[in-house]
NUVOKOL-893777 format. One record per residue: chain; x, y, z of N, C-alpha, C in turn; residue in one letter; residue number from 0. Coordinates in Angstrom, 2 decimals. Example, Ala and Ser with C-alpha at 12.3 -4.5 7.8 and 13.67 -1.06 7.14 Angstrom:
BEGIN
REC / A / 13.19 / -5.69 / 7.80 / 12.30 / -4.50 / 7.80 / 13.20 / -3.30 / 7.80 / A / 0
REC / A / 12.85 / -2.25 / 7.08 / 13.67 / -1.06 / 7.14 / 12.90 / 0.03 / 7.87 / S / 1
end
This chain:
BEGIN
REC / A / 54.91 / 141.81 / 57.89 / 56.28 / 141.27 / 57.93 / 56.23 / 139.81 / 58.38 / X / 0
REC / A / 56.69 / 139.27 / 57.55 / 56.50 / 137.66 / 58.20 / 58.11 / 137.41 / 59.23 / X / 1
REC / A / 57.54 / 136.49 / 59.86 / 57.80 / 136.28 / 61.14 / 58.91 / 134.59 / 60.96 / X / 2
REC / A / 60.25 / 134.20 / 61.68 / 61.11 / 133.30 / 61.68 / 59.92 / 132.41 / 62.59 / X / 3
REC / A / 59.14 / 131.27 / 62.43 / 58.77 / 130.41 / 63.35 / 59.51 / 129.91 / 64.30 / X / 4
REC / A / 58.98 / 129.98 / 65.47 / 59.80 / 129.39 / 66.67 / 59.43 / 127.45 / 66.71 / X / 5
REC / A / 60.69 / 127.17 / 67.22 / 60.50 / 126.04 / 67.21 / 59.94 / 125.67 / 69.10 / X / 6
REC / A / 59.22 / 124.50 / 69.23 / 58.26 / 124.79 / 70.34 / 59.54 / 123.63 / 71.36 / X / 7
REC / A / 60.26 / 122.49 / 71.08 / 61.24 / 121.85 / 71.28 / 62.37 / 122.64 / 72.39 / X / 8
REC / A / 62.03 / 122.15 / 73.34 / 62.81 / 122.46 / 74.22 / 64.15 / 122.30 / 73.83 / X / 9
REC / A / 65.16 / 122.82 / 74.36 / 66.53 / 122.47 / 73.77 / 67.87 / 121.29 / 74.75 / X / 10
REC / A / 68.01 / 120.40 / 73.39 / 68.74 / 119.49 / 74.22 / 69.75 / 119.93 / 75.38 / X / 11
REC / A / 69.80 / 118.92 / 76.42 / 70.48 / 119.51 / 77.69 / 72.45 / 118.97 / 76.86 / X / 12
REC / A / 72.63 / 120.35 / 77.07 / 74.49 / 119.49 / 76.87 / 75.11 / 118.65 / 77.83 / X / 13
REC / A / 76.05 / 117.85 / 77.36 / 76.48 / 116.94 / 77.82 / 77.46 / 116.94 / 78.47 / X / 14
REC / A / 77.94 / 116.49 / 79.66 / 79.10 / 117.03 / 80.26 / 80.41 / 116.82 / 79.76 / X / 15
REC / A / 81.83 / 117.81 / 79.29 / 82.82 / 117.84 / 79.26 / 83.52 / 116.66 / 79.69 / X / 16
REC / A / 83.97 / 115.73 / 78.92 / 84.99 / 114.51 / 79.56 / 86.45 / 115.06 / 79.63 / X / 17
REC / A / 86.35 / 114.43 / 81.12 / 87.76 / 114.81 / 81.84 / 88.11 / 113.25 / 81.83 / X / 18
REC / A / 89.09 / 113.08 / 80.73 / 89.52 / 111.47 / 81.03 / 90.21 / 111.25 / 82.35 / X / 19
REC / A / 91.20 / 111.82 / 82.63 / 91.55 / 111.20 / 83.93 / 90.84 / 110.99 / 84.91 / X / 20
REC / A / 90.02 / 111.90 / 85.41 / 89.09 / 112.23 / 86.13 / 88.32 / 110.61 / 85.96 / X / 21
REC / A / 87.77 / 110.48 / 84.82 / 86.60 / 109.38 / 84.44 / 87.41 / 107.97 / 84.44 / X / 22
REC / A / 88.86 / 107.74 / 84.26 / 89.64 / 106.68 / 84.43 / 89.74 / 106.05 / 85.95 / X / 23
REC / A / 89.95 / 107.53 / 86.85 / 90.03 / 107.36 / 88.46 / 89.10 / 106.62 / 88.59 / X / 24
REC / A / 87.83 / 107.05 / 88.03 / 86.49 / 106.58 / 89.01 / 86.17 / 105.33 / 88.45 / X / 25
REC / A / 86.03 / 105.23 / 87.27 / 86.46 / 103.52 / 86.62 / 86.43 / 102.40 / 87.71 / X / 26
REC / A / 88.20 / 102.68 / 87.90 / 88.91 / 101.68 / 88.61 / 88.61 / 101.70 / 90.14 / X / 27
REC / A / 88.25 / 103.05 / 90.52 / 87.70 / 103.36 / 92.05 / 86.79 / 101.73 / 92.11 / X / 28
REC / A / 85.88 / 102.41 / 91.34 / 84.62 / 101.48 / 91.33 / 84.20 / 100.22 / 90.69 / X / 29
REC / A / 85.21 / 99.79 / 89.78 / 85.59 / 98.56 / 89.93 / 86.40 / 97.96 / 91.04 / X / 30
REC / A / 86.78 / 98.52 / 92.35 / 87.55 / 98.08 / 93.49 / 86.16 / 97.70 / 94.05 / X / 31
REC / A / 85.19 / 98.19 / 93.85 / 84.25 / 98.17 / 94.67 / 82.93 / 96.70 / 94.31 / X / 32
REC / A / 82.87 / 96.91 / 92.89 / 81.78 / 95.93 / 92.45 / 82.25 / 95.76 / 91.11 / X / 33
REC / A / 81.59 / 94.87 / 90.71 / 81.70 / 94.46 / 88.76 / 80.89 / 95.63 / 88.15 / X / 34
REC / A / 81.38 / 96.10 / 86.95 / 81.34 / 97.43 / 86.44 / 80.79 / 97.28 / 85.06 / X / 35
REC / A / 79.77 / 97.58 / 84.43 / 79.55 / 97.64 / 83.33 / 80.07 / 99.23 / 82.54 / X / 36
REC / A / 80.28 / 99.43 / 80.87 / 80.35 / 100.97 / 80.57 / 79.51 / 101.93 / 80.68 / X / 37
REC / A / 78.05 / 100.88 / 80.63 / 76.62 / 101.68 / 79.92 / 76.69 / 102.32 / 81.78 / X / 38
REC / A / 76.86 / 101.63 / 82.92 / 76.56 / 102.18 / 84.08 / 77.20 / 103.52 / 84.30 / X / 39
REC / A / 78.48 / 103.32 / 83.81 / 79.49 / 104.45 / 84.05 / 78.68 / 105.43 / 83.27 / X / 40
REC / A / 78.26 / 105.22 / 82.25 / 77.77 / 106.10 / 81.02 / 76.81 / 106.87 / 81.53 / X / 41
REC / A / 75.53 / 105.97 / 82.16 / 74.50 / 106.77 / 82.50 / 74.31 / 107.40 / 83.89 / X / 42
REC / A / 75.74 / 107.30 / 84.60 / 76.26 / 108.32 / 85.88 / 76.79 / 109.20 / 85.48 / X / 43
REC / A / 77.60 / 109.36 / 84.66 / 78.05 / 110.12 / 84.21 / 77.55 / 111.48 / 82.97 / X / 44
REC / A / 76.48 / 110.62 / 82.86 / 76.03 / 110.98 / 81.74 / 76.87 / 111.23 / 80.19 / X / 45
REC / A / 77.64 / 110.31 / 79.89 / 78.43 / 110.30 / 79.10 / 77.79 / 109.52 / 77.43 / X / 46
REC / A / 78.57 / 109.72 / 76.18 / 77.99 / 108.44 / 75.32 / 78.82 / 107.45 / 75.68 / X / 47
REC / A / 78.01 / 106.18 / 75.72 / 78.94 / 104.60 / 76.14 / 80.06 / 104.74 / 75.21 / X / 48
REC / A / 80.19 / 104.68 / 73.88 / 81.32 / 104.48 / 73.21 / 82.25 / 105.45 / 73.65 / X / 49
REC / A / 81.98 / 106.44 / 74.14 / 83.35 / 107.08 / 75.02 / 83.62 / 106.75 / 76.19 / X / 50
REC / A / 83.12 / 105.82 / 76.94 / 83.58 / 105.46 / 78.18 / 83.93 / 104.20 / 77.74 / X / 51
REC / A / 83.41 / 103.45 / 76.84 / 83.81 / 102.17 / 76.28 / 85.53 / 102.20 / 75.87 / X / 52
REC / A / 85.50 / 103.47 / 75.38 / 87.03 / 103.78 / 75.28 / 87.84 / 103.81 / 76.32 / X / 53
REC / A / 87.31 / 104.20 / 77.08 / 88.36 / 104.07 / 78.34 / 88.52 / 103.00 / 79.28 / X / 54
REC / A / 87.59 / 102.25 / 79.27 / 87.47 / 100.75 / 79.67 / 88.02 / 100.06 / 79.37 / X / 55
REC / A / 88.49 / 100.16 / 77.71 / 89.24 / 99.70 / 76.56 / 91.30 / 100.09 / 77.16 / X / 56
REC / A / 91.20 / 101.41 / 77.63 / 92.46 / 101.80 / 77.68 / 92.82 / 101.11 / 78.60 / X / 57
REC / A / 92.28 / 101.03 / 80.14 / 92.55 / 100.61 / 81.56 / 92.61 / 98.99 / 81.32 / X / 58
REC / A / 91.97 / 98.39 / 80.23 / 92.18 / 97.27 / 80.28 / 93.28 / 96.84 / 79.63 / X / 59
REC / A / 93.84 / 97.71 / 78.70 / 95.16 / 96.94 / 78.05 / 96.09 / 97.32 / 78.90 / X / 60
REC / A / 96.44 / 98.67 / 79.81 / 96.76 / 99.05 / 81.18 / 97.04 / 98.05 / 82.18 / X / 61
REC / A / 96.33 / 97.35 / 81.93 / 96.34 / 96.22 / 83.38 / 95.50 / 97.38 / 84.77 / X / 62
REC / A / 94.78 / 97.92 / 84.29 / 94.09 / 98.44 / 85.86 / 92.78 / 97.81 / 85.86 / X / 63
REC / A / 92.08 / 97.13 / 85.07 / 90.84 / 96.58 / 85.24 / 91.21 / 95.08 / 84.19 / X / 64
REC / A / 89.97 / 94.49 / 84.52 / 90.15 / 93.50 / 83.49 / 88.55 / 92.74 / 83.32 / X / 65
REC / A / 88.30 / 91.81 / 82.06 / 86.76 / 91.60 / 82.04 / 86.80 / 90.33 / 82.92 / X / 66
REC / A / 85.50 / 90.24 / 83.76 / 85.00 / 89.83 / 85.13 / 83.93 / 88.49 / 84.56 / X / 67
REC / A / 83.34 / 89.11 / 83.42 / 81.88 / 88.21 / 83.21 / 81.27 / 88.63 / 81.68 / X / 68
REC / A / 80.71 / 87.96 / 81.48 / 80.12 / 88.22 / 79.83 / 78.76 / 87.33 / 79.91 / X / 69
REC / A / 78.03 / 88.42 / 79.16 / 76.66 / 88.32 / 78.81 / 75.97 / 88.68 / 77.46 / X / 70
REC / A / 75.12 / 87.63 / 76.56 / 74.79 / 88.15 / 75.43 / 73.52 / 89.54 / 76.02 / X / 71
REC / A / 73.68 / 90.20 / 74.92 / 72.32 / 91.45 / 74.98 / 71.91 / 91.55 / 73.97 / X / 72
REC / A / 71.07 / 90.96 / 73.14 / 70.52 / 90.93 / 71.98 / 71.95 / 90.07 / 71.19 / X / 73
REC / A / 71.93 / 91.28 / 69.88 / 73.00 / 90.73 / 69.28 / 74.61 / 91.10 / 69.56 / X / 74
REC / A / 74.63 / 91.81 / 70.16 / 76.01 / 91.78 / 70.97 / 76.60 / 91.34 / 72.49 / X / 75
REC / A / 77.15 / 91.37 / 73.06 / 77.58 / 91.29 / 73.92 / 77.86 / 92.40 / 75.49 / X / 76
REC / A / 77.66 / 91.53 / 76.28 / 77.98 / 93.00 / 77.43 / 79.28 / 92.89 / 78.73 / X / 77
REC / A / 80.04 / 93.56 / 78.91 / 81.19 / 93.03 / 79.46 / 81.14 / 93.46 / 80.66 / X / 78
REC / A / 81.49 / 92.87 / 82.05 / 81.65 / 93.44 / 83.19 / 82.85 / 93.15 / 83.84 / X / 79
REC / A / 83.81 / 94.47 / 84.26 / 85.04 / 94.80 / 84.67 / 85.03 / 94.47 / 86.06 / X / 80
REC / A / 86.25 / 94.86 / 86.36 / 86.39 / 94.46 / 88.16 / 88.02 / 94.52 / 88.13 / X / 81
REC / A / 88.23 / 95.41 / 89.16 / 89.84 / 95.13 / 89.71 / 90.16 / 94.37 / 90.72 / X / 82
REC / A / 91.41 / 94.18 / 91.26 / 91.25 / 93.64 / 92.42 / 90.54 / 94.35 / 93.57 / X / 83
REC / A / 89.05 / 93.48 / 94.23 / 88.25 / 93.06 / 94.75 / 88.56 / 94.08 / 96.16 / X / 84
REC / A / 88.36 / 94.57 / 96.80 / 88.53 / 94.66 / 98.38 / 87.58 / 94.24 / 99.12 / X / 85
REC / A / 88.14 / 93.23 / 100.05 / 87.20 / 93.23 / 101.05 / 86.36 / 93.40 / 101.64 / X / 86
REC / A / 85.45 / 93.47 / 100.69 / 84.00 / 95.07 / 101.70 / 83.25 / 93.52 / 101.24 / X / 87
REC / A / 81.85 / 93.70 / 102.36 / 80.99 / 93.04 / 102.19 / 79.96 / 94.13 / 102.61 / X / 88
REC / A / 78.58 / 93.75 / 101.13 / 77.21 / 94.60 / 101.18 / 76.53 / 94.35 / 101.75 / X / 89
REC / A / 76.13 / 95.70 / 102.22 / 74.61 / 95.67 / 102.83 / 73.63 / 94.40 / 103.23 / X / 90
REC / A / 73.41 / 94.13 / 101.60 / 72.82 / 92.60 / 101.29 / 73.24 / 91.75 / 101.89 / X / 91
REC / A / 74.23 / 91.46 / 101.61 / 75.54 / 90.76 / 102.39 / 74.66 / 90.05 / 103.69 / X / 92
REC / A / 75.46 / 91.33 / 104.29 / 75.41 / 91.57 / 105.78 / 74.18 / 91.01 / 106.57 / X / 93
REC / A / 72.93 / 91.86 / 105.35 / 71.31 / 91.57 / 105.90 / 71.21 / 90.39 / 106.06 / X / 94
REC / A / 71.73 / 89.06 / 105.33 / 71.75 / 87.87 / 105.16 / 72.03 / 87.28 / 105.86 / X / 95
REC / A / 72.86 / 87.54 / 106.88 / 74.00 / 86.57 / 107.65 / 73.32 / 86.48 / 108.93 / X / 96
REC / A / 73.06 / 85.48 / 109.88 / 72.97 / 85.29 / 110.70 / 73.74 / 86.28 / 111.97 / X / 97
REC / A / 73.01 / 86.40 / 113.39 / 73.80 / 87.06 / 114.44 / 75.18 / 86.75 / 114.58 / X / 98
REC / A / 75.15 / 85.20 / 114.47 / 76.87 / 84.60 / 114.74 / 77.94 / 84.66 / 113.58 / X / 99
REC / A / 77.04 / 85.22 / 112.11 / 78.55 / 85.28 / 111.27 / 78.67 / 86.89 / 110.86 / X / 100
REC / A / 77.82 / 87.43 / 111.58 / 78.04 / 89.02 / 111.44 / 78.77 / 89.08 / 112.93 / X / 101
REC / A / 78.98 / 88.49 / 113.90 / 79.88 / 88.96 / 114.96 / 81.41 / 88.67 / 114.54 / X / 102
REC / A / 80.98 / 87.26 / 113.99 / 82.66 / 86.90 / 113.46 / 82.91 / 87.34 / 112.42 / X / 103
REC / A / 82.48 / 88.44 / 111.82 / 82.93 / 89.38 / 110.54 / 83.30 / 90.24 / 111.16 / X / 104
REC / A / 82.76 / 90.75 / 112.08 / 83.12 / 92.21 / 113.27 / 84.42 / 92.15 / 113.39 / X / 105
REC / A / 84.40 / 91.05 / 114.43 / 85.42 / 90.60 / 115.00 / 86.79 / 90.29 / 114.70 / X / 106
REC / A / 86.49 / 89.89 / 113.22 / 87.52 / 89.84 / 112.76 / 88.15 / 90.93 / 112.37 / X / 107
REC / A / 87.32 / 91.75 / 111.47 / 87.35 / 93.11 / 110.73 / 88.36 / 94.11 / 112.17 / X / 108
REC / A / 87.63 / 93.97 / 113.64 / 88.07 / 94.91 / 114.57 / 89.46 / 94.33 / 115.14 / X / 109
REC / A / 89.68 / 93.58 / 115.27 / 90.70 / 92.63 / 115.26 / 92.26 / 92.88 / 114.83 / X / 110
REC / A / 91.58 / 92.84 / 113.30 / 92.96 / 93.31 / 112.23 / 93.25 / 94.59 / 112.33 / X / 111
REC / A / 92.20 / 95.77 / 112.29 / 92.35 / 97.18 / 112.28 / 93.23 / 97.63 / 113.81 / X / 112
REC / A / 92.56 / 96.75 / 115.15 / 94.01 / 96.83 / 116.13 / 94.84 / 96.31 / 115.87 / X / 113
REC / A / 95.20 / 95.35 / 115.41 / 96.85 / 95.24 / 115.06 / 97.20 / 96.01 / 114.20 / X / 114
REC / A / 96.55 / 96.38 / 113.24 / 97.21 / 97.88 / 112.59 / 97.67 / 98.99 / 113.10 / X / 115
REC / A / 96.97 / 99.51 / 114.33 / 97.26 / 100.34 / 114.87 / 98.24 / 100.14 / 115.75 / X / 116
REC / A / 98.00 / 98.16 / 116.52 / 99.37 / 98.76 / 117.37 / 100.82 / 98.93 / 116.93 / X / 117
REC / A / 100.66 / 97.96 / 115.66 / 102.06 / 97.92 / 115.26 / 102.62 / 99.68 / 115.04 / X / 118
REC / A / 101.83 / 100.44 / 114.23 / 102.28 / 101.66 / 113.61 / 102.05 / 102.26 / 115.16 / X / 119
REC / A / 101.36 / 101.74 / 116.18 / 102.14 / 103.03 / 117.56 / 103.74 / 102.53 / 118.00 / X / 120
REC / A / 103.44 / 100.92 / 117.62 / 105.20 / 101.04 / 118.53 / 105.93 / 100.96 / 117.43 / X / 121
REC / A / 105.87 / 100.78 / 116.21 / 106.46 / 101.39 / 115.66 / 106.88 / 102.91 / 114.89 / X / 122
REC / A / 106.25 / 103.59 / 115.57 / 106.25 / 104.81 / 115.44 / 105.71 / 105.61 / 114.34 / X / 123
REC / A / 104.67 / 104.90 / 113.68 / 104.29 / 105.46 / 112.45 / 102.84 / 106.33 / 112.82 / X / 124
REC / A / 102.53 / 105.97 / 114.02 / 101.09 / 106.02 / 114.24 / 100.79 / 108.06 / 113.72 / X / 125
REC / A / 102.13 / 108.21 / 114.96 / 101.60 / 109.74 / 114.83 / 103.04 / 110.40 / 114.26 / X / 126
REC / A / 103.26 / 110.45 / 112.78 / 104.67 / 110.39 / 112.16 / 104.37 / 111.86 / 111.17 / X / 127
REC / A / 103.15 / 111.29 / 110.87 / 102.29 / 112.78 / 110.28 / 101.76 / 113.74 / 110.72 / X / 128
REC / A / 102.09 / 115.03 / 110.97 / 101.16 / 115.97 / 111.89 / 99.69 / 115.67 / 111.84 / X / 129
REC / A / 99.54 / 115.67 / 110.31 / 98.18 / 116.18 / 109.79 / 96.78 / 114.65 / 109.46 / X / 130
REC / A / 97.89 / 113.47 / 110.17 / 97.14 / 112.54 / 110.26 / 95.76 / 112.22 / 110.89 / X / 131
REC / A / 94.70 / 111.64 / 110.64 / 93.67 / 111.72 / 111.39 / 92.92 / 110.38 / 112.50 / X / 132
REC / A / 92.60 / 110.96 / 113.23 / 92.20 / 109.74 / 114.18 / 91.31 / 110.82 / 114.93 / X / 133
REC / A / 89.52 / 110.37 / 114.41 / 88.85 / 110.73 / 115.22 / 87.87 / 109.85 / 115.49 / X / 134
REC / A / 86.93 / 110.83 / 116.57 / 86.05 / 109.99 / 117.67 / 84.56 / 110.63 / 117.44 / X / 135
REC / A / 83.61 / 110.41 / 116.86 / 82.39 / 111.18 / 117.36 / 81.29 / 110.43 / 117.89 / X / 136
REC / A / 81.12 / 110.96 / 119.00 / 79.47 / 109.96 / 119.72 / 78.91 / 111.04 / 119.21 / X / 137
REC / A / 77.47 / 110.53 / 119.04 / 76.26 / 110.91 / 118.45 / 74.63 / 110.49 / 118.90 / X / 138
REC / A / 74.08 / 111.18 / 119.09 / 72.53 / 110.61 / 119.12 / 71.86 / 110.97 / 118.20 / X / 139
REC / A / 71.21 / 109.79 / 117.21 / 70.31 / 110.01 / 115.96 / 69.08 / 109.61 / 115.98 / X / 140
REC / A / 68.41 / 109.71 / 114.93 / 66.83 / 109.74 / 114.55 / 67.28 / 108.29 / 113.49 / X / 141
REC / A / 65.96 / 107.95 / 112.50 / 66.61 / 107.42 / 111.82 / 67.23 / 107.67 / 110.72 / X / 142
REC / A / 66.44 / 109.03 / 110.26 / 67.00 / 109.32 / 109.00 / 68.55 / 110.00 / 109.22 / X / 143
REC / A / 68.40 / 110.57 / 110.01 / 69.83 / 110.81 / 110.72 / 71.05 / 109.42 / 110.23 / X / 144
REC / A / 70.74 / 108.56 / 111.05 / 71.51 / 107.41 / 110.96 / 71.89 / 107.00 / 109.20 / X / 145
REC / A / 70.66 / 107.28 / 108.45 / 70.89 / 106.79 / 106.60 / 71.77 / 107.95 / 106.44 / X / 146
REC / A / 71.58 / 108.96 / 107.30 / 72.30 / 110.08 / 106.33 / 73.70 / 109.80 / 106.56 / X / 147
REC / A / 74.05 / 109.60 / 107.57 / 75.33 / 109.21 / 107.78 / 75.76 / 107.90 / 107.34 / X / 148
REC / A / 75.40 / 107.03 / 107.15 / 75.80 / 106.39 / 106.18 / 75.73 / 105.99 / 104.58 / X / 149
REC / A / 74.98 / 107.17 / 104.09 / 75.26 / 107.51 / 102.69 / 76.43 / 108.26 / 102.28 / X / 150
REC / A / 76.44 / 109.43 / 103.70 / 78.04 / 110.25 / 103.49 / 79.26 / 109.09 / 103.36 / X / 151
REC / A / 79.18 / 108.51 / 104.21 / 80.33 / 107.21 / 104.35 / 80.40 / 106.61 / 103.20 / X / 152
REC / A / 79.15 / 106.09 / 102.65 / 79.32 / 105.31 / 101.17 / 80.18 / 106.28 / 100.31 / X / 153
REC / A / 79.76 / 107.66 / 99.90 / 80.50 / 108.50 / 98.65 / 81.60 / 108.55 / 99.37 / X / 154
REC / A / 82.09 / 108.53 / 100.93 / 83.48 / 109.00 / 101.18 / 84.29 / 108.21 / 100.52 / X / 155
REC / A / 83.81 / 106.74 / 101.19 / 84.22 / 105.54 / 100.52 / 84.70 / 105.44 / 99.07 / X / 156
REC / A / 84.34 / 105.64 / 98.08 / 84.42 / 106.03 / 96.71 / 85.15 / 106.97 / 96.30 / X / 157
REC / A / 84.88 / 108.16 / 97.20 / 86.00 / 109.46 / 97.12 / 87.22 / 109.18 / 97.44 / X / 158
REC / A / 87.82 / 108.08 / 98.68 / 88.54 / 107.93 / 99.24 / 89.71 / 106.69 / 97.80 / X / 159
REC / A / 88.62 / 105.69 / 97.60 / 89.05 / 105.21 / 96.00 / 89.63 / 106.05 / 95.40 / X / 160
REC / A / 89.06 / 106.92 / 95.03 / 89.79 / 107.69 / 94.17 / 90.67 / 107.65 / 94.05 / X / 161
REC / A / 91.03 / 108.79 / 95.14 / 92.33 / 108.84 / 95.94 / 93.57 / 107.78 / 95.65 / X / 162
REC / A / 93.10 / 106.84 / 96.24 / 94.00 / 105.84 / 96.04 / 94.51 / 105.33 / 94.94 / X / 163
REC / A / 93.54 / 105.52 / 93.70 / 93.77 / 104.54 / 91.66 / 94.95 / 106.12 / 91.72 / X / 164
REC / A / 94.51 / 107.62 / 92.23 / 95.03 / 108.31 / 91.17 / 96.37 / 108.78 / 91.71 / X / 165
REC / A / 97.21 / 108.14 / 93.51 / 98.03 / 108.23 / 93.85 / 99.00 / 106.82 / 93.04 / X / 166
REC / A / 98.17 / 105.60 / 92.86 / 98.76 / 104.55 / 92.48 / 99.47 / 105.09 / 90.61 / X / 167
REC / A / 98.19 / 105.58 / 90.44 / 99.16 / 105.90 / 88.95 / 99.80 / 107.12 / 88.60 / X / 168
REC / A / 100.21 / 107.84 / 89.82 / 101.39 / 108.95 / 89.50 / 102.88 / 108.43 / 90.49 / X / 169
REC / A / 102.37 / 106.68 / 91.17 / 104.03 / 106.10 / 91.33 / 104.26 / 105.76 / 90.35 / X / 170
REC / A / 103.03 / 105.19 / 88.95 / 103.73 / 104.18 / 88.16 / 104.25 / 104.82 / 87.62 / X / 171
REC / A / 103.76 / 106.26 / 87.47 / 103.83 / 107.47 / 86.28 / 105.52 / 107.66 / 86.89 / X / 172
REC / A / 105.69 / 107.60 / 88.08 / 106.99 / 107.59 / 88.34 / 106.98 / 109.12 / 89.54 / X / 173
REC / A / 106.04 / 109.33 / 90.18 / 106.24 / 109.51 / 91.47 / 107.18 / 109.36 / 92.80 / X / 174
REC / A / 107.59 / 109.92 / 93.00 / 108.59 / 110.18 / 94.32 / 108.21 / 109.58 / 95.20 / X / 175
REC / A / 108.81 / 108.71 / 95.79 / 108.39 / 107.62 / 97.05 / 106.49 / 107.36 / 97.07 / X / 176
REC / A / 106.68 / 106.50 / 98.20 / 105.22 / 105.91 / 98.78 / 104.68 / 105.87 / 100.23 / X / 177
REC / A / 103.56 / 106.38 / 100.25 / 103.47 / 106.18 / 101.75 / 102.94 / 105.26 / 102.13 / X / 178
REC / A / 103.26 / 104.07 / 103.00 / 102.03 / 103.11 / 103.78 / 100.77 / 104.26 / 104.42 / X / 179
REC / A / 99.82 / 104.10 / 104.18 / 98.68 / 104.37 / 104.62 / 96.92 / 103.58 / 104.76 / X / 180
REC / A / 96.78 / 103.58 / 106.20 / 95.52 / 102.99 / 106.16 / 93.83 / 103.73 / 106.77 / X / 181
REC / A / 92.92 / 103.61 / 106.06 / 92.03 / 104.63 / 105.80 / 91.03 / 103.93 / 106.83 / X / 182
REC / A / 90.21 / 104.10 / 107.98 / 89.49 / 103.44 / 108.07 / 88.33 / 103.85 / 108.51 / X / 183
REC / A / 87.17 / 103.47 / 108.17 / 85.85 / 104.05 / 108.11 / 84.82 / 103.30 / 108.98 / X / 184
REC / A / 84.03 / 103.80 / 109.80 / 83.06 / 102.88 / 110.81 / 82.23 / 103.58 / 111.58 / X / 185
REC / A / 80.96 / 103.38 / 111.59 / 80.01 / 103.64 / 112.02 / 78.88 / 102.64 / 112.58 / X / 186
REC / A / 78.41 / 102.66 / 114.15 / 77.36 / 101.38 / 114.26 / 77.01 / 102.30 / 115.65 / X / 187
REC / A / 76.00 / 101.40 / 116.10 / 75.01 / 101.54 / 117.16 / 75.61 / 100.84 / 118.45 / X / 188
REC / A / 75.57 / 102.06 / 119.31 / 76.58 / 101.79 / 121.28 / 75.68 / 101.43 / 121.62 / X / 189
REC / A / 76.15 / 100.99 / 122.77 / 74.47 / 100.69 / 124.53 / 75.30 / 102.58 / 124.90 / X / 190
REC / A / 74.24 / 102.86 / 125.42 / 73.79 / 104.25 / 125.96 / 75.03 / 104.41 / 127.35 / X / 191
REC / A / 75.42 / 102.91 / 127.57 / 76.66 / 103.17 / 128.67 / 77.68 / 103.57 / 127.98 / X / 192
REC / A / 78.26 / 103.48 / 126.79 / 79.05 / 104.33 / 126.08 / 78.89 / 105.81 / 126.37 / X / 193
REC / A / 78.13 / 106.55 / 126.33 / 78.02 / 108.06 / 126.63 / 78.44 / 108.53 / 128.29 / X / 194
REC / A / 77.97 / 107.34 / 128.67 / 78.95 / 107.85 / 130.09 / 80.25 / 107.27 / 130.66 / X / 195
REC / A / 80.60 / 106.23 / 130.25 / 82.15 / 106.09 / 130.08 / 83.00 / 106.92 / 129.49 / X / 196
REC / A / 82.54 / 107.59 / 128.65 / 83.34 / 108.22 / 127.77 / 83.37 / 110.03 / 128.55 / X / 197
REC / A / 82.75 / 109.89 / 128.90 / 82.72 / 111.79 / 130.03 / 84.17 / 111.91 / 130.84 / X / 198
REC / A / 84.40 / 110.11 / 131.42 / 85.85 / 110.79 / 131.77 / 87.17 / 110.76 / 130.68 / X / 199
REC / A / 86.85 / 110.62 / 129.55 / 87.51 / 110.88 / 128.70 / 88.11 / 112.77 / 127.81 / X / 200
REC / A / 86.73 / 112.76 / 128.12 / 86.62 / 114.11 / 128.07 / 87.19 / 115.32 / 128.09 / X / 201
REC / A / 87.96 / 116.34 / 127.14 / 88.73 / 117.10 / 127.68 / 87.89 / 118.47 / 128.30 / X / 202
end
């Protein structure tokens, strides 16, 4: 009886299901964050470029992104997006800067985030939400400890984007009011007298 030959070809891996909205959020998330190429989105996503090219395409006639920079690549061209910018300065950044303009980045950065807070305590916004958050954690780490926690922070960061492109476009969509809200994220290294100041804090 002859026999169907097997083919020895492993079988292509499928490709993941596009959830446009889903893939629009993160777009614009991450153009808040850095200049954005499609092919990047593409090969995080694992998507084909000409379908994320499409949606790059949509958000830009949208007004939620717009092109940043242009570069030839052979014989075409390569475009890099960007929304409005936030404030974050990288890693790189940071590594770069001298002791005295990383204090006055601190400083400033810690600065503004208390006047945020005091205004919304006397003005009463601080604690207006039950389910609002304001926490505290001391910690003692290793080092990998320390990366790990600030890799969580990076995706929160991004997650937290989200959040924000896909609340912004169900006001435009025509959403029921707005809330002021401010998100804030921070992590760094105490003197060891922190752990005991803080005992009479203690409940």
């Amino acid at each position: 009886m002859a026999e169907k030959k097997r083919s020895d070809r492993a079988p292509e891996p499928k490709r993941p299901k596009v959830r446009p909205r889903r893939l629009r959020i993160r777009i614009v998330a991450l153009c808040h964050l850095c200049n954005v190429t499609p092919k990047e989105i593409a090969t995080a996503e694992r998507l084909p470029v000409a379908t994320v090219q499409y949606h790059f395409k949509a958000l830009e006639q949208e007004n939620w992104i717009r092109v940043c920079r242009r570069e030839r690549v052979g014989n075409g061209v390569r475009n890099w997006y960007t929304a409005d910018r936030l404030k974050i300065i990288a890693d790189k950044e940071f590594e770069q800067m001298n002791d005295q303009e990383r204090s006055e980045i601190s400083e400033g950065v810690l600065k503004h985030y208390l006047n945020i807070c005091k205004l919304s305590w006397e003005k009463g916004t601080l604690d207006a939400q039950p389910d609002s958050q304001f926490s505290e954690i001391l910690m003692r780490l290793d080092r990998k400890g320390w990366k790990d926690v600030q890799k969580t922070l990076d995706r929160c960061l991004e997650r937290i984007l989200e959040h924000r492109v896909e609340a912004e476009m169900r006001i435009c969509a025509g959403s029921d009011g707005s809330m002021p809200t401010v998100v804030h994220l921070g992590s760094f290294e105490v003197p060891p007298e922190v752990f005991e100041s803080s005992k009479e804090f203690q409940l």
